[in-house]
KEKE-3310 file (N, C-alpha, C; in steps of 0.2 Angstrom, whole numbers, plus 5000, padded with zeros to 4 digits):
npx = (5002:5002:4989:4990:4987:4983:4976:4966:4959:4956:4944:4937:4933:4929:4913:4909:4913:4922:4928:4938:4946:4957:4957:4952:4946:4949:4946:4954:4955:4940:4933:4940:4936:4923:4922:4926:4916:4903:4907:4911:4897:4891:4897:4887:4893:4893:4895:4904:4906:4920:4924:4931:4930:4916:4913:4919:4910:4912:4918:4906:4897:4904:4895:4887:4893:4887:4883:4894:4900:4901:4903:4909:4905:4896:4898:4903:4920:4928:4927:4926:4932:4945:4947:4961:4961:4969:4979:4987:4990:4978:4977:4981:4968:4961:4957:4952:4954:4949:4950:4951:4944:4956:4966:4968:4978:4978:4988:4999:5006:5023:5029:5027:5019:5021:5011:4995:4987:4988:4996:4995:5007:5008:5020:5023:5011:5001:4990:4978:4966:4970:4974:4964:4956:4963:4961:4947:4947:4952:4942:4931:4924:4912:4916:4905:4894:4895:4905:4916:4915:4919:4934:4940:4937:4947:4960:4964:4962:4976:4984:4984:4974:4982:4992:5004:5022:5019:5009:5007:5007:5001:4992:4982:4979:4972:4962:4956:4949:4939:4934:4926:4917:4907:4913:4914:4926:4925:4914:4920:4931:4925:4917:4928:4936:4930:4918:4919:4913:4910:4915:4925:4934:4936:4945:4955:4961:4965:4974:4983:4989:4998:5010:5027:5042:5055:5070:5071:5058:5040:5029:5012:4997:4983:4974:4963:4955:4954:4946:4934:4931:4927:4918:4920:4928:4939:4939:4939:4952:4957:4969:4975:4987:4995:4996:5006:5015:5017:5025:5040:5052:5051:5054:5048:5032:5022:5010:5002:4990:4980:4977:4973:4980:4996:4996:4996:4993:5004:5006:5014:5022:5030:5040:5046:5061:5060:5059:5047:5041:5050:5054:5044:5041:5053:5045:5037:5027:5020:5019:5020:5029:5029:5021:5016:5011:5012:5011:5013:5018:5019:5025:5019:5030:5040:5038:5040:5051:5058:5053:5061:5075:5074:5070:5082:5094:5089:5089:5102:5109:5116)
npy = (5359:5353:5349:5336:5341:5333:5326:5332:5334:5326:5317:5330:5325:5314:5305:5293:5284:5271:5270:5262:5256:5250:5233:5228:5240:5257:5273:5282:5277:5274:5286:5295:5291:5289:5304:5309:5303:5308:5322:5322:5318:5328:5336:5333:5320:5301:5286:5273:5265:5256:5244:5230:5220:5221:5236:5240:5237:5247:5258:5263:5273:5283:5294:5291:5278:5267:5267:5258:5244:5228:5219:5219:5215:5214:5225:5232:5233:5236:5247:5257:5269:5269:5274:5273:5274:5278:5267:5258:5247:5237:5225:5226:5230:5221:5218:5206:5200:5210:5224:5240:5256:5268:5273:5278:5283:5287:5290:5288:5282:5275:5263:5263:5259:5254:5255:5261:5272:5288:5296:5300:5303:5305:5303:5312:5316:5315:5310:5301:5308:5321:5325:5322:5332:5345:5342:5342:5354:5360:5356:5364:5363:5363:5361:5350:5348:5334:5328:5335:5329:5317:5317:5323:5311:5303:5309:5309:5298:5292:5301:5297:5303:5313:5312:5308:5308:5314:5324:5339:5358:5361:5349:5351:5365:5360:5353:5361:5369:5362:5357:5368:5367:5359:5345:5334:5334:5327:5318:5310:5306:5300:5290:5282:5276:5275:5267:5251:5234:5222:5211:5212:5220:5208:5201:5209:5210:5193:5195:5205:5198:5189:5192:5196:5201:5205:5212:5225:5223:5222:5209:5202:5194:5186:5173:5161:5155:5160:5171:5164:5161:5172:5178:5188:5198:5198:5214:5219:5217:5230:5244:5238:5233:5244:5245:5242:5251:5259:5256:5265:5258:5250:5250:5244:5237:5224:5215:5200:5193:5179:5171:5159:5140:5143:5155:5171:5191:5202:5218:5233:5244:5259:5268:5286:5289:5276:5266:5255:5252:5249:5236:5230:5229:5218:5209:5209:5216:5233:5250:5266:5274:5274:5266:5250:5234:5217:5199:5183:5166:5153:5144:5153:5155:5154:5165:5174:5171:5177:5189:5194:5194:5201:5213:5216:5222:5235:5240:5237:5247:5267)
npz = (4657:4642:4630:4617:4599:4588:4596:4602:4590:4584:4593:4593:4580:4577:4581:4586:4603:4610:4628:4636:4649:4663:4667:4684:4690:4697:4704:4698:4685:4684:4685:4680:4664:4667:4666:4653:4648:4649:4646:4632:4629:4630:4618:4611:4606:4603:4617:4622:4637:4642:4655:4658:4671:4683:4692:4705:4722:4732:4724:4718:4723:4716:4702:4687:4687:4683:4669:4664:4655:4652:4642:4625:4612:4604:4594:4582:4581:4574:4566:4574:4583:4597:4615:4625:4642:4655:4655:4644:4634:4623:4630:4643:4648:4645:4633:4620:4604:4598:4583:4581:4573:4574:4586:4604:4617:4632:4645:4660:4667:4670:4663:4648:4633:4613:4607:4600:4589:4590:4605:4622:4634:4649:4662:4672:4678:4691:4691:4680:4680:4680:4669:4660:4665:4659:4648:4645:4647:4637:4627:4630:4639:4651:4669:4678:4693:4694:4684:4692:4704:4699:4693:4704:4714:4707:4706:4721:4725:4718:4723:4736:4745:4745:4751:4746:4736:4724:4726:4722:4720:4706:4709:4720:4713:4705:4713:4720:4711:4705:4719:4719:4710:4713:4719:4733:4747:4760:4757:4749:4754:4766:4758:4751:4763:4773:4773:4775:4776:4788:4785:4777:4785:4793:4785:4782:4796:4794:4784:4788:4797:4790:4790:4782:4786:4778:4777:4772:4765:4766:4766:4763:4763:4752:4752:4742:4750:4761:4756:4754:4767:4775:4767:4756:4741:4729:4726:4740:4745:4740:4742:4755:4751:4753:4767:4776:4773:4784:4795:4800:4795:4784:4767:4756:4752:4748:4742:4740:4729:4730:4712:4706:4707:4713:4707:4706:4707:4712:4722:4724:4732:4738:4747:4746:4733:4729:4716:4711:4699:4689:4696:4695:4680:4680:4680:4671:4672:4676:4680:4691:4698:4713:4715:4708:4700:4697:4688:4694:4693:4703:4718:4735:4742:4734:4726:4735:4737:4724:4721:4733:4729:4717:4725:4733:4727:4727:4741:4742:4737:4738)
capx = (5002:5000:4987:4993:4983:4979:4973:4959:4957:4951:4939:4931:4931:4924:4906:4906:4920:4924:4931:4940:4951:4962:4954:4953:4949:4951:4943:4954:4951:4932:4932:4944:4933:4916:4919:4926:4910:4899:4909:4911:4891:4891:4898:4884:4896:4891:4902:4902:4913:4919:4930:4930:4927:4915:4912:4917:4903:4916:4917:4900:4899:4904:4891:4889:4897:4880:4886:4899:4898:4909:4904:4906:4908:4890:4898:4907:4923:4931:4922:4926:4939:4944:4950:4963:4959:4975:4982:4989:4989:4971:4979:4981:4960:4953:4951:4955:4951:4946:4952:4947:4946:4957:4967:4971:4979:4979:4989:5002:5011:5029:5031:5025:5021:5020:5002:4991:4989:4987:4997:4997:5009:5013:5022:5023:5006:4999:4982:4975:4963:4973:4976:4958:4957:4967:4959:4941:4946:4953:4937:4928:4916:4911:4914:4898:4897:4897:4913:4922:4915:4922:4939:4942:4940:4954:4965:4961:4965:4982:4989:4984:4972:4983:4999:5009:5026:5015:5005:5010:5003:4995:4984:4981:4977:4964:4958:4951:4943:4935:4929:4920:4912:4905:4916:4913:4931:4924:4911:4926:4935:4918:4916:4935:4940:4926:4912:4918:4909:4913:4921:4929:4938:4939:4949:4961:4963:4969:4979:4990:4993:5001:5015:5032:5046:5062:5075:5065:5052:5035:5024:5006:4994:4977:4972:4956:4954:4953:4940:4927:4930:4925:4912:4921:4928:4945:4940:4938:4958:4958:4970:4978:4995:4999:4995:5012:5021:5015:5032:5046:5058:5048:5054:5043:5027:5021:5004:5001:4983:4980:4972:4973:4984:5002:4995:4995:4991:5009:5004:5021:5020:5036:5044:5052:5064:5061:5055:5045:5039:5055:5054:5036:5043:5055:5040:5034:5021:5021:5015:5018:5039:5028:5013:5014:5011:5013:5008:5018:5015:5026:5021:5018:5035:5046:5035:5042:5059:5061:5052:5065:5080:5073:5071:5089:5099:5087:5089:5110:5113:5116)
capy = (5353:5357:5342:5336:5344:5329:5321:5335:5334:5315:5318:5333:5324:5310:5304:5288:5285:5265:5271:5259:5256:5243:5228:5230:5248:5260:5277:5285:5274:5274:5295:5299:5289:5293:5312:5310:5301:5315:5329:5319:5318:5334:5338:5325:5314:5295:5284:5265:5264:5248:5238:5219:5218:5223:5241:5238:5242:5254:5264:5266:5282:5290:5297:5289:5271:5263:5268:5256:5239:5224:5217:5225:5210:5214:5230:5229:5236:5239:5253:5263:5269:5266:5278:5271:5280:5273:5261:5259:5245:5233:5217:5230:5233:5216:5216:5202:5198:5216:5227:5246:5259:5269:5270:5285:5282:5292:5287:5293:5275:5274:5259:5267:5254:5257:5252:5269:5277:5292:5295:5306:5300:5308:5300:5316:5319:5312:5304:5302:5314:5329:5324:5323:5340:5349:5339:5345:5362:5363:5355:5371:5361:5366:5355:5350:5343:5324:5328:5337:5323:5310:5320:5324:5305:5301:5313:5309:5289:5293:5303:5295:5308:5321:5311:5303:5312:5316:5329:5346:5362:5358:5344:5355:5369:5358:5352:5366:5371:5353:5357:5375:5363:5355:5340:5338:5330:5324:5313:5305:5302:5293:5284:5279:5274:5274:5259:5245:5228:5219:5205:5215:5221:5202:5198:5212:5205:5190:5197:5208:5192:5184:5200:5192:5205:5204:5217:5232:5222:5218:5206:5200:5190:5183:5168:5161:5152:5166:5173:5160:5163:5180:5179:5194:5196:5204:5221:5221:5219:5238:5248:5232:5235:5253:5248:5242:5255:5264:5255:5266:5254:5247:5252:5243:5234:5219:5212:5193:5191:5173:5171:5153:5138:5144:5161:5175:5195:5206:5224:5234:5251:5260:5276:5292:5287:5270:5265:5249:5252:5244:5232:5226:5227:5213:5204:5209:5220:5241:5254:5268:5272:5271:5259:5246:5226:5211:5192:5179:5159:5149:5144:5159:5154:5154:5171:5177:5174:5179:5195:5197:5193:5209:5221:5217:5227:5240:5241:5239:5255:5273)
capz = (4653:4633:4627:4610:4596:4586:4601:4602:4584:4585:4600:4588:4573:4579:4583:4593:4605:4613:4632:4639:4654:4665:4674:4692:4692:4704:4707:4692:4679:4683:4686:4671:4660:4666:4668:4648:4643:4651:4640:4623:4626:4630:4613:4603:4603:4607:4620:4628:4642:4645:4657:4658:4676:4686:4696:4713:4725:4736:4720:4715:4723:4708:4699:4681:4685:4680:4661:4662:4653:4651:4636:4617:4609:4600:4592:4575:4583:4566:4563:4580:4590:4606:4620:4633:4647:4663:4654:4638:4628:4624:4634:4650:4646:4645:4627:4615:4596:4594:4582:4581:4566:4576:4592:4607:4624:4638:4652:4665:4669:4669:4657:4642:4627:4608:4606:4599:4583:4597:4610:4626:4641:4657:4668:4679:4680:4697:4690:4673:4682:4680:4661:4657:4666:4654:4642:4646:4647:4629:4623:4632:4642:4658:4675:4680:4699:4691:4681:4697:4708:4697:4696:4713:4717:4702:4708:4727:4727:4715:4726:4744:4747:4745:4757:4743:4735:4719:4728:4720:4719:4701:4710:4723:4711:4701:4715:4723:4706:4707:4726:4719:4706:4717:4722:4740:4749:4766:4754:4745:4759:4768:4754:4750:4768:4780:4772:4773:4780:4794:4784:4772:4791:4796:4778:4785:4801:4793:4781:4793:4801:4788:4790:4783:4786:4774:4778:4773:4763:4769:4763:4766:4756:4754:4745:4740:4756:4765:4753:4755:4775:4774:4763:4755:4733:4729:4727:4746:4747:4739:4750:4759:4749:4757:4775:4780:4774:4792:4797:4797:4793:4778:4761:4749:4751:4745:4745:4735:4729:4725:4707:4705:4713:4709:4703:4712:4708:4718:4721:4727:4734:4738:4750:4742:4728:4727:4709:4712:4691:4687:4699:4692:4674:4678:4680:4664:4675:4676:4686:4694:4704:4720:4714:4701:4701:4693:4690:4693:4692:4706:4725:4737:4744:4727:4724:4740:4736:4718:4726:4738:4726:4715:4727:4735:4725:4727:4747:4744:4733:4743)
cpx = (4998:4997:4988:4987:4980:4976:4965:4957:4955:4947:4934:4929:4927:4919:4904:4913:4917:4931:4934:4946:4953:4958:4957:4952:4946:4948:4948:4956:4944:4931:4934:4937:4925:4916:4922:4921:4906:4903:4910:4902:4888:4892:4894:4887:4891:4897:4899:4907:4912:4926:4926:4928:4922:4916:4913:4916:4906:4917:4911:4897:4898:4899:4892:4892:4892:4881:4890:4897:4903:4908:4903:4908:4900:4891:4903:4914:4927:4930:4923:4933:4939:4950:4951:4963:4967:4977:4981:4991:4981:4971:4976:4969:4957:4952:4957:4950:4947:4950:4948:4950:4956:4959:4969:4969:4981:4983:4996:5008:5019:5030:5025:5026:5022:5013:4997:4993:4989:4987:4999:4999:5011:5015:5022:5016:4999:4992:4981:4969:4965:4973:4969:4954:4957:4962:4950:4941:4950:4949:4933:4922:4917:4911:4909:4900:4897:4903:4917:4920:4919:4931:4943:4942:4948:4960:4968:4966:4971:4988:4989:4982:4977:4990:5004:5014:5024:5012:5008:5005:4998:4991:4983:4977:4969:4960:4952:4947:4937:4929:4924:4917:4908:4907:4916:4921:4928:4919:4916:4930:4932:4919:4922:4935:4936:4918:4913:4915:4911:4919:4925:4935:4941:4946:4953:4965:4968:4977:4985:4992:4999:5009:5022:5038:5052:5067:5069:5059:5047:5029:5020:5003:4990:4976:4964:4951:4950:4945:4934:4926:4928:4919:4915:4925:4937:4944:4938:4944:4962:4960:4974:4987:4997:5001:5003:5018:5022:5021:5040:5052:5055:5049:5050:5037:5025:5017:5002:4993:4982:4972:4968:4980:4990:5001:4993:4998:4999:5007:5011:5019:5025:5034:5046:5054:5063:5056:5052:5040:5043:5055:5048:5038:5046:5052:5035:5026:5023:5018:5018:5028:5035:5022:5015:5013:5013:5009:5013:5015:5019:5018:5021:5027:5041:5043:5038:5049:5063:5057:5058:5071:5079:5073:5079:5094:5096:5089:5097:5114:5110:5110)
cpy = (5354:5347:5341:5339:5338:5324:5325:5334:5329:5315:5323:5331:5318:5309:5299:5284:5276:5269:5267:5260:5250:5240:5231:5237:5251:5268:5281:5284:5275:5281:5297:5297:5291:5302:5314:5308:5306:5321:5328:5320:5324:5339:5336:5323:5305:5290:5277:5264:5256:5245:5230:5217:5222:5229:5239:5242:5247:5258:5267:5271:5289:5289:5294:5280:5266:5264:5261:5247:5234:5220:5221:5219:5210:5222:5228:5235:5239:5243:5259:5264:5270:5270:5273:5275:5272:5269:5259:5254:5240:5226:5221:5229:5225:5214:5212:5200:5205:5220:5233:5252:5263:5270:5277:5282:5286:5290:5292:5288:5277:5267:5260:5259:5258:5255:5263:5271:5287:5292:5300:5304:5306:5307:5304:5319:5313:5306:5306:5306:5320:5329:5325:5331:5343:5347:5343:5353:5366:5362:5362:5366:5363:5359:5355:5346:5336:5324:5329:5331:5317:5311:5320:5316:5304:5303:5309:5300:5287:5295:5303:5299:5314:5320:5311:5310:5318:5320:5337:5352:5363:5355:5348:5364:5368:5355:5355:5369:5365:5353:5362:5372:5361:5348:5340:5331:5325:5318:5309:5303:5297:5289:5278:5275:5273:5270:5254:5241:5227:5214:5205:5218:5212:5200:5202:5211:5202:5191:5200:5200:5186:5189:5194:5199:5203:5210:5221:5230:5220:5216:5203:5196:5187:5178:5166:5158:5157:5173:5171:5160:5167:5180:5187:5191:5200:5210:5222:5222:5226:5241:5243:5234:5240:5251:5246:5246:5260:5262:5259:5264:5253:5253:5252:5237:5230:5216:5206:5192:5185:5173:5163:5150:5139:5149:5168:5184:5199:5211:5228:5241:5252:5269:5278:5289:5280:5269:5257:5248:5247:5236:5227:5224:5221:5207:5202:5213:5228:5246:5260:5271:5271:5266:5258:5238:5221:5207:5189:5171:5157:5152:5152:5160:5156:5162:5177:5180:5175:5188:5198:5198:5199:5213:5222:5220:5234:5245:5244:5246:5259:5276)
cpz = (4647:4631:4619:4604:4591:4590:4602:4595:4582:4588:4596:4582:4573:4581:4589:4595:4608:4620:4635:4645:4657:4670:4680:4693:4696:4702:4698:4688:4678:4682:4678:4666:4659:4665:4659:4646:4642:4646:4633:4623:4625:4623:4608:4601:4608:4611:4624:4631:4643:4649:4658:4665:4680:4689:4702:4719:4730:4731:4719:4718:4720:4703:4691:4680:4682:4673:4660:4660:4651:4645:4630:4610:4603:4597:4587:4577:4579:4564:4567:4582:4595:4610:4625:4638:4654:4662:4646:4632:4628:4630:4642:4651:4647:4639:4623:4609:4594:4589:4580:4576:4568:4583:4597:4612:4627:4645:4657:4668:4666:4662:4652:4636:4622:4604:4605:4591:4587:4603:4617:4634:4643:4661:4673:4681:4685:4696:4682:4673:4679:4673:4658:4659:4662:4649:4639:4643:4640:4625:4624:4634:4649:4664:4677:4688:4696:4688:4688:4701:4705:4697:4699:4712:4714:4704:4717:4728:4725:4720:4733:4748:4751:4752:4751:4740:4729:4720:4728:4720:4714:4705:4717:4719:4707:4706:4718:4718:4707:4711:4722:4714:4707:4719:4730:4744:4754:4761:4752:4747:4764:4765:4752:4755:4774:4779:4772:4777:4784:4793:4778:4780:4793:4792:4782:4789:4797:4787:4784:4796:4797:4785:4789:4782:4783:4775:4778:4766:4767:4766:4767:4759:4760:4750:4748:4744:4760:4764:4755:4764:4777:4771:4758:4746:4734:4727:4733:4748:4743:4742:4754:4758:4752:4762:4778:4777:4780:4794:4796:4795:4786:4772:4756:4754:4748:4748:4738:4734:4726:4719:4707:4708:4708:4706:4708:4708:4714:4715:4725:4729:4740:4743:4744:4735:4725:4722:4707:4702:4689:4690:4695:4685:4675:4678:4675:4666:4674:4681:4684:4698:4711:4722:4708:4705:4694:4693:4692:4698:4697:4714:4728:4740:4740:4725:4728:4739:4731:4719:4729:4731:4721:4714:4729:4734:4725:4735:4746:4741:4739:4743)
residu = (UNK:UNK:UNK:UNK:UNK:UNK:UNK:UNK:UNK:UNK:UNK:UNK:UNK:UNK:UNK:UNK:UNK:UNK:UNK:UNK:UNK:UNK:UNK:UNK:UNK:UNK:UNK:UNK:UNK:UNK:UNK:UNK:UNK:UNK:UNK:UNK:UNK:UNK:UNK:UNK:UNK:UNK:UNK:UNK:UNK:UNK:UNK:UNK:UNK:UNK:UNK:UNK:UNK:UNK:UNK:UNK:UNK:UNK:UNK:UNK:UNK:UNK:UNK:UNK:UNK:UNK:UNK:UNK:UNK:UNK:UNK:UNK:UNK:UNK:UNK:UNK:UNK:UNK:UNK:UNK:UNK:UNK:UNK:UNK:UNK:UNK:UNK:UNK:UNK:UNK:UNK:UNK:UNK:UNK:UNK:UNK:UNK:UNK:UNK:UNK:UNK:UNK:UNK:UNK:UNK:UNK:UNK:UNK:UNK:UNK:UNK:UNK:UNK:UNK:UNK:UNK:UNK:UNK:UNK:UNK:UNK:UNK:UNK:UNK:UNK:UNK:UNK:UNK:UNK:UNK:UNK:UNK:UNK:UNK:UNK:UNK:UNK:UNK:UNK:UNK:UNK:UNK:UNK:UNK:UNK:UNK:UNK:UNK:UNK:UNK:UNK:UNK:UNK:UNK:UNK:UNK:UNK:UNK:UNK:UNK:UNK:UNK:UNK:UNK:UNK:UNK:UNK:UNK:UNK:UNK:UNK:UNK:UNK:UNK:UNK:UNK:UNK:UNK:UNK:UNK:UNK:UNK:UNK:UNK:UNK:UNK:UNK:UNK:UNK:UNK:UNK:UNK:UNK:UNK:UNK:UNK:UNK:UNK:UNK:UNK:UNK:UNK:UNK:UNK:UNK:UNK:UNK:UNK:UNK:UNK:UNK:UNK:UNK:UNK:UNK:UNK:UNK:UNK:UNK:UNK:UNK:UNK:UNK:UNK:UNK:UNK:UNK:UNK:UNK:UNK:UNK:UNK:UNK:UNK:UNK:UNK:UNK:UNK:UNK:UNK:UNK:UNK:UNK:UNK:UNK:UNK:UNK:UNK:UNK:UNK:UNK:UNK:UNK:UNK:UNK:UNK:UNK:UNK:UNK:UNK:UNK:UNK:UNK:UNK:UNK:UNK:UNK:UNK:UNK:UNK:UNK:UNK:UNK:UNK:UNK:UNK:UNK:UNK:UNK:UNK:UNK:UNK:UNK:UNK:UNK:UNK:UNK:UNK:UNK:UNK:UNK:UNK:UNK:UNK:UNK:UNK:UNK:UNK:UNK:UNK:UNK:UNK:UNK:UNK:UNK:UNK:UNK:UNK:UNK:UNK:UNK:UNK:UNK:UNK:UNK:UNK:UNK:UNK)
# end
């Protein structure tokens, strides 16, 4: 994977970087970003990570997320530039009424914008991990256990620790470098998959229950009801979208997070070939061909069946 050269040549010629990444984020978003802040600082450069939402407390984990800060509304933005880190245009980030000296995205998504005065997409590279990899190792800094621990997760939660179709020899090849840096895997798989509360299990509970089977879709969903029953936040339904692909009949997944009444968060997540990216696009959402999501306004019901109507032609082809 050859990192573009004026991409490194903006990262050395600059002094103080604006990190940002995509609401809601996930192990590599926070990893990419944090294990790039630690190396730019590493250079004497300066960096303010920022996403818009909160760290969520199953991530914190990772080493460095205490860096991260949701407001930059007291920095004169015009003056800086601003690294996308997983997610490629400002809207995806969180951020509005900013403008920055300069602009460089880093991402790996399938629905590619035109947002960036510098831009380094790879759709076929498993995690924005693997990308900041490369990346690190042409600035010549060294993996420190904090950077390969942040890594290893990125890579780790990308590729469904190491199940999903995306698990190639490359992310195998980095990750073992990662582990000798000290990334420790059983840690990252404790922390991933084996903390959660009681009523972060309850929420589960009811969500499986609300299992609605459509040919080879299967849909769940939690609203905000369900929340306040629980006592639990939506970064506890992290992970919920995968679970019914356990079904071998089940092609695509669909799990409904309610935002607001008549607004609701669908997360997709797809077998083999099937390219639920596009899918999400017709919703004006993006992703991933085996993970992407959407929004979309309409009851749970009307969501359900312009959902199905979507996927349908996906199911009828050979």
């Amino acid at each position: 994977m050859k990192v573009p050269p004026d991409l490194l040549s903006f990262l050395k010629e600059e002094d103080n970087f604006i990190i940002a990444t995509h609401i809601d984020p996930e192990p590599d978003a926070i990893g990419s970003s944090i294990a790039l802040s630690i190396a730019l600082e590493r250079l004497g450069k300066k960096t303010v990570l920022y996403d818009r939402d909160n760290i969520p407390e199953i991530y914190r984990f990772l080493p460095g997320c205490e860096k991260f800060t949701n407001s930059i509304s007291s920095l004169n933005t015009s003056h800086l530039p601003v690294i996308l880190l997983d997610c490629n245009t400002l809207e995806r980030a969180g951020i509005k009424n900013s403008s920055f000296r300069l602009t460089a995205v880093v991402d790996h998504h399938e629905t590619e914008q035109t947002y960036g005065d510098i831009k380094w997409i790879e759709p076929e590279a498993a995690a924005t991990g693997i990308m900041v990899f490369y990346l690190l190792k042409d600035l010549g800094i060294k993996i420190t256990e904090d950077i390969a621990l942040n890594l290893y997760s990125a890579i780790a939660i990308d590729t469904g620790t190491f199940r999903y179709s995306n698990t190639t020899s490359e992310v195998f090849r980095i990750s073992a470098e990662l582990v000798e840096a000290g990334a420790k895997p059983a840690y990252v798989a404790h922390s991933l998959y084996e903390t959660w509360s009681e009523h972060r299990f309850a929420l589960l509970i009811m969500a499986l229950n609300t299992l609605d089977i459509k040919d080879s879709l299967a849909i769940t969903f939690v609203t905000k009801q369900m929340f306040k029953q629980t006592g639990t936040k939506p970064e506890d339904t992290e992970n919920f979208a995968n679970l019914p692909r356990v079904m071998k009949n089940i092609k695509i997944a669909a799990f409904f997070r309610e935002l607001n009444d008549n607004h609701w968060k669908v997360s997709l997540r797809s077998k083999g070939d099937i390219n639920v990216a596009s899918i999400a696009k017709g919703f004006n959402g993006g992703g991933h061909k085996n993970a992407a999501g959407f929004e979309i306004k309409a009851s749970l019901e009307s969501g359900k069946e312009a959902l199905l109507k979507a996927v349908s032609p996906v199911f009828k082809s050979p």
